[in-house]
Structures are given as C-alpha cells and as structure tokens.
C-alpha positions in Angstrom: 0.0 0.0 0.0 2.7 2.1 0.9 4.2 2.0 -2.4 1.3 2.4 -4.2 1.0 6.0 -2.0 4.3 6.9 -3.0 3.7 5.9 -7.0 0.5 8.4 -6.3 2.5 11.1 -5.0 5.1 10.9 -8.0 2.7 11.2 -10.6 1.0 14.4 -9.2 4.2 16.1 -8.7 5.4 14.9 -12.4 1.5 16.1 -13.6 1.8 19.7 -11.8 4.4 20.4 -14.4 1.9 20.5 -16.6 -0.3 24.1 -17.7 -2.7 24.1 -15.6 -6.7 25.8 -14.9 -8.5 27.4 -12.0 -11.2 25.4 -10.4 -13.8 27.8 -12.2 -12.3 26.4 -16.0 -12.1 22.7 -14.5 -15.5 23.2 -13.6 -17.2 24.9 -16.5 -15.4 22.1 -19.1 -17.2 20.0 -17.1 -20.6 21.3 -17.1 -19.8 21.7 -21.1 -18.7 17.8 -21.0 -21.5 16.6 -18.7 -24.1 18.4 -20.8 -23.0 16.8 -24.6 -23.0 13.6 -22.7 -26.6 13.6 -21.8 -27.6 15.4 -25.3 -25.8 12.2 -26.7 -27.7 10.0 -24.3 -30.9 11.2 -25.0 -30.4 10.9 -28.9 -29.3 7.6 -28.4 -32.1 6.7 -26.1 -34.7 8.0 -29.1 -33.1 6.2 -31.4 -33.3 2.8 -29.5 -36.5 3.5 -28.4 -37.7 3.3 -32.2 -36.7 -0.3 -32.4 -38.0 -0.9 -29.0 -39.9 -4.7 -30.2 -36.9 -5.7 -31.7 -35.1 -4.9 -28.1 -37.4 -6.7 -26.5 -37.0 -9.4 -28.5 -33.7 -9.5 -28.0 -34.0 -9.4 -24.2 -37.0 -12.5 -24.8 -34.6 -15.0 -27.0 -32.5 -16.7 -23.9 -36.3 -17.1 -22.5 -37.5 -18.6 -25.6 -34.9 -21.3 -26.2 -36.1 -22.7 -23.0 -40.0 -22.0 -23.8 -40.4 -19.8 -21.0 -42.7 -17.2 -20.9 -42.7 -13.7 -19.3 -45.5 -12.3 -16.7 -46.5 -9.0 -15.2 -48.0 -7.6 -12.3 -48.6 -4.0 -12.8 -50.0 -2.3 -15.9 -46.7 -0.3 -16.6 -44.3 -3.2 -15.9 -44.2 -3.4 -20.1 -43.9 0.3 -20.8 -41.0 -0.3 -17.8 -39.3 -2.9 -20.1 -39.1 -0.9 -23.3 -38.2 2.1 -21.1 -35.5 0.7 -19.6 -33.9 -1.4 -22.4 -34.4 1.7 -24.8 -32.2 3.5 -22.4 -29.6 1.1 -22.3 -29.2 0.5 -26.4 -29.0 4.2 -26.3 -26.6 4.5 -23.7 -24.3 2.3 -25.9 -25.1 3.7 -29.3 -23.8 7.1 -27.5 -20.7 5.8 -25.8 -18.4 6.4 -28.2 -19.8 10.2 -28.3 -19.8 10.1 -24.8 -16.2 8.6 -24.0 -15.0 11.5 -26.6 -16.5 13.5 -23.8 -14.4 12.2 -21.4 -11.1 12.1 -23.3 -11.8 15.8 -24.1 -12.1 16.3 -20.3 -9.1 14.0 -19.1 -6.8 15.4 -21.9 -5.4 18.9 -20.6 -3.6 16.9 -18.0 -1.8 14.5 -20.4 1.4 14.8 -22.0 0.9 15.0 -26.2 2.7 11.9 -26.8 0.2 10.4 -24.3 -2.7 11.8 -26.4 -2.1 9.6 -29.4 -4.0 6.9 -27.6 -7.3 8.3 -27.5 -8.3 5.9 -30.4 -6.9 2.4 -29.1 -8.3 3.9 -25.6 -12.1 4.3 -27.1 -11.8 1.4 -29.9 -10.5 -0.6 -27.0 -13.3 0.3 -24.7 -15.8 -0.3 -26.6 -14.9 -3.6 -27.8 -13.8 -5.1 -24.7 -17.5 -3.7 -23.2 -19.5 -5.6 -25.8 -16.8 -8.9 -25.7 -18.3 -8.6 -22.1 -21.7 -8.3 -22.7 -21.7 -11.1 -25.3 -20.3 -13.5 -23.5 -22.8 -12.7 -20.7 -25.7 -13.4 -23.2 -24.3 -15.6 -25.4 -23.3 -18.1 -22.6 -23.4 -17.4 -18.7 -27.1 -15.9 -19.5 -28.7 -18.6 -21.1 -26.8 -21.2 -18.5 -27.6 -19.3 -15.4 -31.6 -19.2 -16.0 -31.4 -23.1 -17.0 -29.7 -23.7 -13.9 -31.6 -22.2 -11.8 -35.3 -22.5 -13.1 -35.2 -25.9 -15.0 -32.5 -27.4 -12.8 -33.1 -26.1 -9.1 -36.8 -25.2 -9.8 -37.9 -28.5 -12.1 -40.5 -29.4 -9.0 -42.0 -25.7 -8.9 -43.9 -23.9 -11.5 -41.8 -20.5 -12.7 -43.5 -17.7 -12.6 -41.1 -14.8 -14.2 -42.0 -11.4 -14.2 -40.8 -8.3 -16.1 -39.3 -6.7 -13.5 -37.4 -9.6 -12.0 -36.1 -10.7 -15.7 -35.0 -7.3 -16.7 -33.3 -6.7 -13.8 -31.2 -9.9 -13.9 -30.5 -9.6 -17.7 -28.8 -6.0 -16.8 -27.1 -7.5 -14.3 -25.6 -10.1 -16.3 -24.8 -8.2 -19.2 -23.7 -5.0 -17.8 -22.1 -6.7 -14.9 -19.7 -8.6 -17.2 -19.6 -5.5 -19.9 -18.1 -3.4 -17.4 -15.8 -6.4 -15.5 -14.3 -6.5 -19.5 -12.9 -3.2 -18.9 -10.1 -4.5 -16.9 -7.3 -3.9 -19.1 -8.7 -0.5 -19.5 -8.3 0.7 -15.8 -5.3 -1.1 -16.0 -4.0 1.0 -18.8 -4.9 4.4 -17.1 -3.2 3.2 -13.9 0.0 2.3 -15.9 -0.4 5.4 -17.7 -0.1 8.1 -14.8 2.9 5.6 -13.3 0.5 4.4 -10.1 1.4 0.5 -11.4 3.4 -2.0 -13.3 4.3 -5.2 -14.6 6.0 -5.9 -11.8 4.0 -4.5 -9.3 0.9 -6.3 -10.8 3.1 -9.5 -10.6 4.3 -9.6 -7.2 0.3 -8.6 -6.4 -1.1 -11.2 -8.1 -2.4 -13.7 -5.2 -4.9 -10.5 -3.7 -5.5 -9.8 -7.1 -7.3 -13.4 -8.0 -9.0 -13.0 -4.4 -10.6 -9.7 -5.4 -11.6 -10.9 -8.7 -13.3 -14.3 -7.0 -15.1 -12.1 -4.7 -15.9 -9.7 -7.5 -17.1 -13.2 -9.8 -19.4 -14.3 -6.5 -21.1 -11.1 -6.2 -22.3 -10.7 -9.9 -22.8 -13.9 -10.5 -26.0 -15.1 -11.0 -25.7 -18.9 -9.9 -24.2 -20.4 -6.6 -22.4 -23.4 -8.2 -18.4 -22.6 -8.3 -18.5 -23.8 -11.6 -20.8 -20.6 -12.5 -18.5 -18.6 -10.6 -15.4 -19.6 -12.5 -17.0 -19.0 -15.8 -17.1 -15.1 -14.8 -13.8 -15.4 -12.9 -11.6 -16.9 -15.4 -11.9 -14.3 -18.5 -11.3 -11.8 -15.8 -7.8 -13.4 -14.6 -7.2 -13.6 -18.7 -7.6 -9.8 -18.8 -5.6 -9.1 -15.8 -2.7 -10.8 -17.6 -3.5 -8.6 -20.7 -3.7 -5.9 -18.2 0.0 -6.7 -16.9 1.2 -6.8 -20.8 -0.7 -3.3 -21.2 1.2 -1.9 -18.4 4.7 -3.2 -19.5 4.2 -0.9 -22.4 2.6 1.7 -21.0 4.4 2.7 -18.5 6.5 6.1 -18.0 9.5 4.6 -17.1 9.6 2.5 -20.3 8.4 5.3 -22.5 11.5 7.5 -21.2 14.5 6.1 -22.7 12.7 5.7 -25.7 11.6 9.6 -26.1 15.3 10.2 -24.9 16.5 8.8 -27.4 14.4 10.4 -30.5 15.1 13.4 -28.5 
C-alpha cells in the first residue's frame, strides 16, 4: 500500500508540471462535457427507443430457447421494459460520443505523446464492453436461468415477471460488460505511473482473491463452476492488463523519447 501512496505522489508532482486551470475552468469544461453527454444519451435513447420490439426481443430469445414465458403484475411493468432497455441501447449507441467526452475532459492533464492513444483507448473500450456483454448473453445468461429454473426449480412452477427478468439480464450483461474493462483501468493506472508489470506480478495472489469475490457477487448462480466462468476471462484480462502496463508505463516510454530526442 505504501508503495502504491508513494507511486501516487510521484505522478501528481510529475503532472503539476503540466499548464494548468482554475477550479472555475475545470469546472465549467465539465458542465460543457456533462451536458453533450446527456444530449448524446438522449439521442441515443430516441433512437433505441424506435426499435424498442426488436429490443425486446432481444431481451425475450434466452427465455424462448427454454420456452419460458414472461408475466407481469402491474400495468406499466411493459412500458418499464421498453423504457429501460431503450435507455440502455441508447446509452451504448452514445458511448463512443460520450467517451470522446471524457477524453476531451481528461486530456489537458496528459502529455501529447500520451494523447495519441485516444483511439486504441475508445476502440479498445468499446470492444472489450460488448466482448463482455456477449459473452454474458451468449453463454453465462442462457446457462444461469437453466440452472436455476429448470434445474433447481424443475418441481415448482416458474412464474417470471418483467421486473425480475430485466433486472437480472442488466445485471448479467452489464455486470460482465463493465468487468471486460479491466485492461482499461489497468492502462490508465499504468499510464499516470500508479502500477506495473511488476508490481501487478508480485500482487497477483490478492488480485485473484478480489476478482473471485468480485465473480461471486455478480454472479447469477451459486455453483463454483458458474463462478469460475465469470472469474476466469477476468484473470485472462488481468494478464492482458500486466502486458498493457509493461508498455505503457513512464518509465519505459522515457529512454525511448530520450533517445528520438
């Protein structure tokens, strides 16, 4: 802990060499930022919101490969379902606007050499966010309700309502969408000198204990076998994460802009 203080301390002094704004310009870029991000959101949201049946049935399929159908009980649980899933397609069909927001936001603090990655950083976001999300549909979805309605619940008659569903389906898919973006936090980290290769090497052991405790919270199924599934692509990522930061890092970047200097 103590030398991930100090790694902390280094890269604000190193950043403070950098030109600077008052609190008043920090905080009117990001009113500015905050504000094209929900304009974004909100177009997005519209947008989605026009295909709303064929969301839903894209939220329905994992339900209909096992023949199970959905209930409500309260006349605006549907209007809830289109609502919601609308908003969420929108939200991704704005992120790439919206993490240009953030870049935008981030980038007076960063060196210019270090700006040349806002492309890899937003391509890279993305994509791992919808590897995530895929893999939460396309497999730990569809295995988690089998498990636990046809396999724990074959001698009870499921009764599965919109709200219930749709809350579990964000869960899964968001849940691992966002756990995908390892490498990414990883990268930043590396970035502003606060970790390494090495130092995510020698932590390794509390780093596979964080990520099992992280893969039993999110995940939907009490078997350890479920829990693995969401662990292991994780402890994948962290070693992409260690590679990332190998590369990444200030101290390797030095010599070599020394030497084109």
């Amino acid at each position: 802990m103590a030398d991930l203080v100090d790694r902390a301390r280094a890269a604000v002094t190193d950043r403070a060499e950098l030109p600077g704004m008052s609190l008043m310009e920090h905080l009117t870029e990001l009113r500015t930022r905050l504000i094209h991000s929900v304009v974004y959101l909100l177009i997005g949201f519209v947008v989605a919101y026009i295909f709303h049946e064929r969301l839903y049935g894209f939220v329905q399929a994992p339900l209909d490969q096992l023949h199970i159908d959905l209930n409500f009980t309260h006349p605006t649980d549907g209007l809830n379902l289109y609502l919601k899933t609308s908003l969420v397609a929108g939200a991704i069909l704005a992120s790439p606007f919206i993490l240009y927001q953030i870049w935008l936001f981030i980038s007076p603090g960063m060196y210019a050499n270090e700006k040349r990655y806002v492309v890899p950083f937003m391509g890279a976001t993305i994509g791992l966010f919808f590897a995530g999300a895929w893999f939460g549909y396309r497999w730990v979805l569809p295995g988690a309700i089998k498990v636990l309605v046809l396999e724990f619940g074959k001698r009870f008659h499921p009764i599965l309502t919109i709200e219930d569903y749709t809350g579990f389906f964000m869960a899964v898919i968001l849940g691992l969408g966002i756990c995908f973006e390892l490498p990414i936090l990883i990268f930043f980290l590396s970035l502003f000198g606060l970790v390494d290769a090495k130092f995510l090497l020698k932590h390794f052991r509390y780093a596979v204990l964080i990520i099992f405790v992280i893969a039993a919270v999110i995940c939907p199924s009490p078997e350890p076998t479920a829990m693995c599934l969401f662990a292991l692509p994780m402890l994948a990522l962290y070693f992409l994460g260690v590679g990332v930061a190998f590369f990444v890092h200030p101290n390797r970047r030095k010599p070599k802009e020394a030497n084109v200097a």
